[in-house]
N, C-alpha and C positions, 0 to 999 in steps of 0.2 A: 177143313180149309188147309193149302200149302203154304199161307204166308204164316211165317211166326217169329218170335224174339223182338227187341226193340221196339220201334211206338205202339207198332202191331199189336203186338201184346198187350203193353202194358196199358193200350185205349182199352180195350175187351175188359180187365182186368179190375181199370179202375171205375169202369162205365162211362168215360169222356169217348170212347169211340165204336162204333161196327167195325166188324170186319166183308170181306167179300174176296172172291178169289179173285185174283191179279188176272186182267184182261176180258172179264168176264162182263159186256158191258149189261145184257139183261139183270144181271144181278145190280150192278149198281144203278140202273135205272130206278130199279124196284125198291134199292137202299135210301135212294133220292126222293122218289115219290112217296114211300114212308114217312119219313121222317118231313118232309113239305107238311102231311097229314099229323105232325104231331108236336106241336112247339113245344108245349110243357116237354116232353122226352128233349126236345132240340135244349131246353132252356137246362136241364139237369144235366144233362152232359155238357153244356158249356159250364156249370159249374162245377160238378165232378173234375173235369179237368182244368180248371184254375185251382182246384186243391190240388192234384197231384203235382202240378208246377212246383205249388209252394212247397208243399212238401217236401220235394226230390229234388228240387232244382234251386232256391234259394240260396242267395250267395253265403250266407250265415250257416246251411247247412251245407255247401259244399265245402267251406271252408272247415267246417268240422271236420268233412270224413277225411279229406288232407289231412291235416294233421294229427288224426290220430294214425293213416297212413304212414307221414314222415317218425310218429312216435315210435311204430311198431319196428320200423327199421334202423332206430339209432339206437 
């Protein structure tokens, strides 16, 4: 696949997402029609990805890496 880095990734990564190539619409037909065929896959990846949210994106935890950020530099 040519898409990489960012949400890209990190859906493949943490299983909240597919990937497919950018412009490709057979492919995402196919991605579509899959996944129509599979709620439980649909239902774990929409929780896979409310973990990674919390995870990485929580304001408790970005407020950590700040400041160990501002720490590192004063």
């Amino acid at each position: 696949m040519h898409s990489h880095g960012g949400p890209w990734e990190r859906g493949i990564k943490t299983g909240s997402g597919i990937g497919i190539e950018p412009e490709n619409t057979k492919e995402l037909a196919a991605a579509i029609t899959a996944l129509a065929d599979a709620p439980d896959q649909c239902a774990a990846m929409g929780e896979a990805g409310k973990a990674c949210v919390s995870a990485e994106f929580d304001r408790r935890v970005l407020a950590r890496r700040f400041e160990e950020v501002l720490e590192s530099v004063v």
